[in-house]
DRENDREN-655926 format. One record per residue (C-alpha): residue number from 0; residue in one letter; x, y, z negated. Coordinates in steps of 0.25 Angstrom, whole numbers, padded with zeros to 4 digits. Last residue first. Layout:
PT   num   residuo    east   north      up
PT   NUM         A       X       Y       Z
...
// end
This chain:
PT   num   residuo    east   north      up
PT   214         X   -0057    0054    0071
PT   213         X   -0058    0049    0057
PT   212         X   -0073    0050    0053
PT   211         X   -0072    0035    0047
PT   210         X   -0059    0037    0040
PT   209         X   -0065    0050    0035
PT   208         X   -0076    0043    0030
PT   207         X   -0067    0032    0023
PT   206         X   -0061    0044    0016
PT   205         X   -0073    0051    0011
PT   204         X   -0078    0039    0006
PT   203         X   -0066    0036   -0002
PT   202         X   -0066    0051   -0009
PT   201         X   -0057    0060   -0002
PT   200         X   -0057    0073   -0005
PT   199         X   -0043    0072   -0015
PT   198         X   -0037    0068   -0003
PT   197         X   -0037    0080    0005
PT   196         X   -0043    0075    0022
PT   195         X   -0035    0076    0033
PT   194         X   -0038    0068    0045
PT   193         X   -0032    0065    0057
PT   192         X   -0024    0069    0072
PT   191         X   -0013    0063    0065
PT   190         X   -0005    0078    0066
PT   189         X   -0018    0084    0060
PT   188         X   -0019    0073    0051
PT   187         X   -0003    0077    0047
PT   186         X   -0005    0091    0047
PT   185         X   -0016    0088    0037
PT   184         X   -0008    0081    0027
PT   183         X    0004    0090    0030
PT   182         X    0002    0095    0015
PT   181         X    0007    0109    0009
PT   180         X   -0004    0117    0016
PT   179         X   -0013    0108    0004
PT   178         X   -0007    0117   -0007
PT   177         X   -0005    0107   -0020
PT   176         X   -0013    0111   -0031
PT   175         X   -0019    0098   -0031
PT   174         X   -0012    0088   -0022
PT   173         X   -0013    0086   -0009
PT   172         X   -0017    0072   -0006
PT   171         X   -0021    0074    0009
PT   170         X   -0029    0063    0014
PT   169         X   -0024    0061    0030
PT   168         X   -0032    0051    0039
PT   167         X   -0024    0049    0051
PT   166         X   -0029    0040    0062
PT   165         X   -0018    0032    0068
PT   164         X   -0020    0033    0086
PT   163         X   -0004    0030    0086
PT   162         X   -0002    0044    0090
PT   161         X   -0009    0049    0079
PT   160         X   -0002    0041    0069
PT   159         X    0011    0048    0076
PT   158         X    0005    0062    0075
PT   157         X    0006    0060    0060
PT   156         X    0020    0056    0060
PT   155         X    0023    0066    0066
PT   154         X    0017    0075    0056
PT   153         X    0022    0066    0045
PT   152         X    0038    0067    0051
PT   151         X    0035    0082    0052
PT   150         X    0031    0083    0036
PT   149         X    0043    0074    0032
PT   148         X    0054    0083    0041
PT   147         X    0067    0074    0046
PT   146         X    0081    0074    0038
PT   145         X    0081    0060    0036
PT   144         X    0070    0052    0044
PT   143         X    0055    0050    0042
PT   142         X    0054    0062    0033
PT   141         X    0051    0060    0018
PT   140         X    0044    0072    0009
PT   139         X    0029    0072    0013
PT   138         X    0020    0082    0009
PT   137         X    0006    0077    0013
PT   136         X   -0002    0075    0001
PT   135         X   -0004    0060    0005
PT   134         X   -0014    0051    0008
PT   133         X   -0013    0046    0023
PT   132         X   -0023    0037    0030
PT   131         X   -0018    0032    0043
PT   130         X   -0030    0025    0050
PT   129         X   -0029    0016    0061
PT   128         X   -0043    0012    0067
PT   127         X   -0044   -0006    0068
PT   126         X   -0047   -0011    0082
PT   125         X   -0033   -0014    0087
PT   124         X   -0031   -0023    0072
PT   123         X   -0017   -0029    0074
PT   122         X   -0011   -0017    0082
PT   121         X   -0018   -0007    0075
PT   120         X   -0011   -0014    0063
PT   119         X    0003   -0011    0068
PT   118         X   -0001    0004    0071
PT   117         X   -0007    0005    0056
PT   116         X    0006    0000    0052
PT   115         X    0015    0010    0060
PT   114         X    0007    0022    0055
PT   113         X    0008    0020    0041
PT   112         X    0022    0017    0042
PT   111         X    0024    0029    0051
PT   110         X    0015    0038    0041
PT   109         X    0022    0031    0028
PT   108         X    0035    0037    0035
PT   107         X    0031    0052    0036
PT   106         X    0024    0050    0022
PT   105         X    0037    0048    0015
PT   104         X    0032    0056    0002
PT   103         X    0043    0056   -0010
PT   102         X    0043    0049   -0023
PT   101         X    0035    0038   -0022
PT   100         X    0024    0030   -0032
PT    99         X    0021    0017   -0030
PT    98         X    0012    0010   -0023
PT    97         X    0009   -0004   -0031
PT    96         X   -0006    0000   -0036
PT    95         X   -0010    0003   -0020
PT    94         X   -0004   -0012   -0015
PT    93         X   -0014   -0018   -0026
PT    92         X   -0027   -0010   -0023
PT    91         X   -0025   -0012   -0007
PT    90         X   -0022   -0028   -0009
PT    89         X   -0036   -0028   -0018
PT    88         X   -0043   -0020   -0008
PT    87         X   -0040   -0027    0002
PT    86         X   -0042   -0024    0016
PT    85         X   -0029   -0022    0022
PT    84         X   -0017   -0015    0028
PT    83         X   -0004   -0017    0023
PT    82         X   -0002   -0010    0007
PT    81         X    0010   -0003    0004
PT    80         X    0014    0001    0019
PT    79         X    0028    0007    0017
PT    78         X    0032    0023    0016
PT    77         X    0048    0027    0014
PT    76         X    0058    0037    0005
PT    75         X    0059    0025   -0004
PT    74         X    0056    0026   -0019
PT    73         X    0044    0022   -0019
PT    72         X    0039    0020   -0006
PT    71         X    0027    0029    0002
PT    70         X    0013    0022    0005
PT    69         X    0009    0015    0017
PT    68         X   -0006    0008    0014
PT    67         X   -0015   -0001    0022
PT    66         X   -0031   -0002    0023
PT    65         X   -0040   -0011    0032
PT    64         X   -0051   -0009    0038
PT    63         X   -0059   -0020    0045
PT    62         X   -0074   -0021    0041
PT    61         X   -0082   -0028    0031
PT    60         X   -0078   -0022    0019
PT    59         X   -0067   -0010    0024
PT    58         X   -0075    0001    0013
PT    57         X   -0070   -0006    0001
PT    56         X   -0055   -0006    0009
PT    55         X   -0058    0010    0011
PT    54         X   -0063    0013   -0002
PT    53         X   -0051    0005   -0008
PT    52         X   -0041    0013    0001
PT    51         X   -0048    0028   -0004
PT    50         X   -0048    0022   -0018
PT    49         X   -0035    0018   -0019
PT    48         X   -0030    0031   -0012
PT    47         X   -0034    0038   -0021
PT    46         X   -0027    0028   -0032
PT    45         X   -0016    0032   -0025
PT    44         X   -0015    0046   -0026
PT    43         X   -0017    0046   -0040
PT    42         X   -0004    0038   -0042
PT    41         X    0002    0045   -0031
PT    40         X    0003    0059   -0039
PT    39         X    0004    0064   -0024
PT    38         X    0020    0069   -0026
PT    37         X    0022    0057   -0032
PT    36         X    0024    0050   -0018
PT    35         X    0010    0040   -0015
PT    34         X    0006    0045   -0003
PT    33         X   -0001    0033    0002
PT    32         X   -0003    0031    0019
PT    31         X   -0015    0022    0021
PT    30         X   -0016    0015    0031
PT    29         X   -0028    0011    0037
PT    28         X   -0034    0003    0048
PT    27         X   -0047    0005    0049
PT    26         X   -0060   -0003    0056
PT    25         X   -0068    0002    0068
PT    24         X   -0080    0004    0063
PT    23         X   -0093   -0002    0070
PT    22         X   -0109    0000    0068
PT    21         X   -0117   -0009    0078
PT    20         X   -0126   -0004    0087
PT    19         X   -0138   -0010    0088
PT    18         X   -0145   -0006    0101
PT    17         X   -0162   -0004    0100
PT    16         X   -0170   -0002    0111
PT    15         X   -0185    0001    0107
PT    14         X   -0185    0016    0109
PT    13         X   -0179    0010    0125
PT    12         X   -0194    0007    0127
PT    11         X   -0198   -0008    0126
PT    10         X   -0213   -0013    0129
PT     9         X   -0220   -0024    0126
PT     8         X   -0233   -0028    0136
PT     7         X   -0245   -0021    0134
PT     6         X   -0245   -0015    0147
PT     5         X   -0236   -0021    0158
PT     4         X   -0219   -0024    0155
PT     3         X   -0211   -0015    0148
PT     2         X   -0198   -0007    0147
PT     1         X   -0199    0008    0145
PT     0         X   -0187    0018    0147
// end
């Protein structure tokens, strides 16, 4: 294509077009599920999961993404949301030092209150991607209700973020020595339609690339 007048005049070929295009991410809501029973030495766990939730917060300047927590109670058979979602480091640093340690591993309800917050915050932010991060060595002990099964409650529960158009971002914290078969880490991304990726391979830029590539 040529575009011109008579000889000598300027002329403009589509080599000298030029569109900007601007680059865009759509921002992150995320939860982040905490296993924090002692089973995972929780102490060490968390202060992982520090650093993957203050890379992430560091990495939020100038956009959107925000960062909330559900963790396991101590002392109650139950999950809660420790930390509402934010951009804070500061909040993020203080709500992660006050979770305590828990004697048995409900991840079947931290899922559904995981699940349930991200759904009422799509509902504030429409534009935002929802995104349940899950740190845990998959061996869950609590079923949703007396006499149920803990790993078919997690499953379901699985299917259900997927249902509700949640991505799953799994990060198995199997421990050393500790056969992987054992987890239902990667039966649960598969049941999320996710990702499963072992936790001690995950540096923070490893984990906010995931996030990115996240189908």
């Amino acid at each position: 294509m040529r575009v011109g007048r008579q000889a000598g005049a300027l002329e403009v070929t589509k080599e000298d077009l030029r569109r900007r295009v601007r680059e865009h991410r759509v921002p992150f809501e995320l939860c982040v599920v905490v296993d924090n029973s002692y089973s995972l030495h929780a102490d060490r766990l968390v202060e992982k999961v520090k650093g993957l939730v203050f890379a992430l917060l560091e990495d939020a300047v100038g956009r959107r993404d925000r960062v909330s927590l559900v963790a396991f109670r101590s002392g109650v058979p139950d999950a809660a949301v420790a930390l509402r979602p934010t951009s804070s480091i500061r909040l993020a640093a203080a709500r992660l030092r006050d979770i305590p340690l828990s004697g048995r591993t409900p991840l079947p309800h931290a899922l559904s209150v995981a699940r349930r917050l991200l759904r009422q915050e799509l509902a504030k932010r429409p534009n935002a991607r929802p995104v349940a991060v899950v740190v845990s060595d998959g061996l869950p002990n609590v079923p949703l209700r007396a006499g149920g099964n803990a790993l078919e409650d997690v499953l379901a529960e699985g299917r259900a973020l997927r249902r509700a158009g949640i991505a799953c971002l799994v990060l198995d914290a199997t421990p050393p020595g500790q056969p992987s078969t054992q987890s239902c880490g990667r039966a649960l991304a598969d049941a999320a339609g996710g990702v499963h990726l072992p936790l001690a391979d995950v540096a923070p830029g490893v984990f906010l690339d995931a996030l990115v590539k996240m189908p």
